[in-house]
RODO-2510 file (C-alpha; in nm, 4 decimals, decimal comma):
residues 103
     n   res          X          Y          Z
     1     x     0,0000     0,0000     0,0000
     2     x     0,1418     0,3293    -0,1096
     3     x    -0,0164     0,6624     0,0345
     4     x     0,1338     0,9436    -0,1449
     5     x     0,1186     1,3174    -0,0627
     6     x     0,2881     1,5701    -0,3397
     7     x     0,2825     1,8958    -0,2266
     8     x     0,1556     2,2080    -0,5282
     9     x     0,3308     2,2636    -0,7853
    10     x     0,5989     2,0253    -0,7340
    11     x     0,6765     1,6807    -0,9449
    12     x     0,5760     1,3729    -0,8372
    13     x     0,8674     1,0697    -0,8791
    14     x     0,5978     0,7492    -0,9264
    15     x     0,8704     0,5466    -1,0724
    16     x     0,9981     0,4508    -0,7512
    17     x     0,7211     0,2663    -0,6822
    18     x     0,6777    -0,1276    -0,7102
    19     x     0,3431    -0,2493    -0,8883
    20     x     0,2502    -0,5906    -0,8003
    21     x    -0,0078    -0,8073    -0,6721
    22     x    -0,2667    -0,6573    -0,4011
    23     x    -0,1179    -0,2628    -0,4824
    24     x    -0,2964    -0,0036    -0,3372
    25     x    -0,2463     0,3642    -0,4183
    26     x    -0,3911     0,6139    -0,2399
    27     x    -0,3039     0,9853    -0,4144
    28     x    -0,3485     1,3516    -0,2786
    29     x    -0,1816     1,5232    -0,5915
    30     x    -0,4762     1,7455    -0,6418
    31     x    -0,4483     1,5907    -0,9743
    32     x    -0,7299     1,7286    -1,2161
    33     x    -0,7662     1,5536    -1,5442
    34     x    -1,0658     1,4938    -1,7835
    35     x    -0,9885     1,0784    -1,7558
    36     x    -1,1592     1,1211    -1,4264
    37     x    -1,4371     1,3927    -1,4581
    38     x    -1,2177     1,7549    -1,4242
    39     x    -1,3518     1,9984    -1,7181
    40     x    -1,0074     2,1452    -1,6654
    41     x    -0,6723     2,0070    -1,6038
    42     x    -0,3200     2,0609    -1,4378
    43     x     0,0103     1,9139    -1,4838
    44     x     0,0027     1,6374    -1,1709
    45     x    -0,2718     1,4842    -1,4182
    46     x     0,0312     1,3402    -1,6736
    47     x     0,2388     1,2155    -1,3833
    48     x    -0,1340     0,9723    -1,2422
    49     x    -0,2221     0,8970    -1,6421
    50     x     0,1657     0,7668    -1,7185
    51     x     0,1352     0,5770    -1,4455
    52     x    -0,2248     0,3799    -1,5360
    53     x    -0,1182     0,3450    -1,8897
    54     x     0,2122     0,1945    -1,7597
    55     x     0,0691    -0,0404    -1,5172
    56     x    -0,1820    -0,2852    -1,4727
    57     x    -0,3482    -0,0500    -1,1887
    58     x    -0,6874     0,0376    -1,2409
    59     x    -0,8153     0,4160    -1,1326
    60     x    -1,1555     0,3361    -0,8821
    61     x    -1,2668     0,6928    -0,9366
    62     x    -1,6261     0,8284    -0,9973
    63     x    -1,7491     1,1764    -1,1233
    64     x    -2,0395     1,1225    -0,8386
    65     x    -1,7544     1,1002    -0,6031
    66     x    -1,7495     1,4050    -0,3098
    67     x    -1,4307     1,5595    -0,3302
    68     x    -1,2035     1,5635    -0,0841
    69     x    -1,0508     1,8690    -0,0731
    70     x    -1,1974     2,2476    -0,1749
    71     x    -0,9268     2,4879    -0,2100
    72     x    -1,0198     2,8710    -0,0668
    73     x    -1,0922     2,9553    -0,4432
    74     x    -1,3582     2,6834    -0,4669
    75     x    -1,1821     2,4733    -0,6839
    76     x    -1,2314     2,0997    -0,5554
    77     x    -0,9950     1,8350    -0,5996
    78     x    -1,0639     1,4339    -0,4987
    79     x    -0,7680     1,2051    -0,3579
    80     x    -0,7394     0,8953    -0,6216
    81     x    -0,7331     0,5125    -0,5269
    82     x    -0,5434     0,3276    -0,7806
    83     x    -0,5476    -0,0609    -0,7772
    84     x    -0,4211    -0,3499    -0,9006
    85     x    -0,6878    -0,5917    -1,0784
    86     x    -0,6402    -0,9169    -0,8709
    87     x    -0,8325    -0,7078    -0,6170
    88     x    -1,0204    -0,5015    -0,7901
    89     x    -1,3303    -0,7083    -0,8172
    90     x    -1,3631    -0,6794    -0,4120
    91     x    -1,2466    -0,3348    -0,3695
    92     x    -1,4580     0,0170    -0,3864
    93     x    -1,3857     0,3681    -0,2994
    94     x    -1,5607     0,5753    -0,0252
    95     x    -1,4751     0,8970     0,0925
    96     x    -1,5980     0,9513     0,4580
    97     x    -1,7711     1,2353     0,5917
    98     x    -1,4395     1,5162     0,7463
    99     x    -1,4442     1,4006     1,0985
   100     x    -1,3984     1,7527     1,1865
   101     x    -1,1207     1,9204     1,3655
   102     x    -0,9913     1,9997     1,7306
   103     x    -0,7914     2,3410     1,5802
***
């Protein structure tokens, strides 16, 4: 299981990782790309879409999906789940409600 975090504006490095059986990848690269629903798109988008079309992992993404994250301009981003197909069958993407925040 790989969680990966890439900060803005910076360039991811997904080579580095190893894509096997039972892979999980779990992106927040504020990645926008019409592949997944965005009417718009930024450059973490090419990084995410070399990697699927150089992999056997399979994007569980849905334009119904709530995003995760809504930047202070409104724009709204969702965190990707990326999976390899020997689990795919059993595996489905839910983004809970934001448990809120002590600060």
């Amino acid at each position: 299981m790989y969680a990966i975090y890439i900060p803005p504006a910076s360039k991811p490095n997904l080579s580095v990782l190893s894509i096997k059986h039972k892979t999980i990848v779990i992106e927040d690269m504020k990645a926008q790309s019409m592949r997944w629903g965005y009417s718009d798109v930024n450059a973490s988008r090419t990084e995410i879409e070399d990697l699927l079309n150089s992999s056997s992992l399979e994007l569980i993404y849905y334009t119904s999906d709530k995003p995760t994250y809504l930047h202070y301009n409104e724009n709204c981003t969702a965190d990707l789940l990326c999976i390899s197909p020997d689990i795919s069958i059993d595996s489905k993407r839910k983004a809970i409600e934001d448990p809120g925040s002590e600060y």
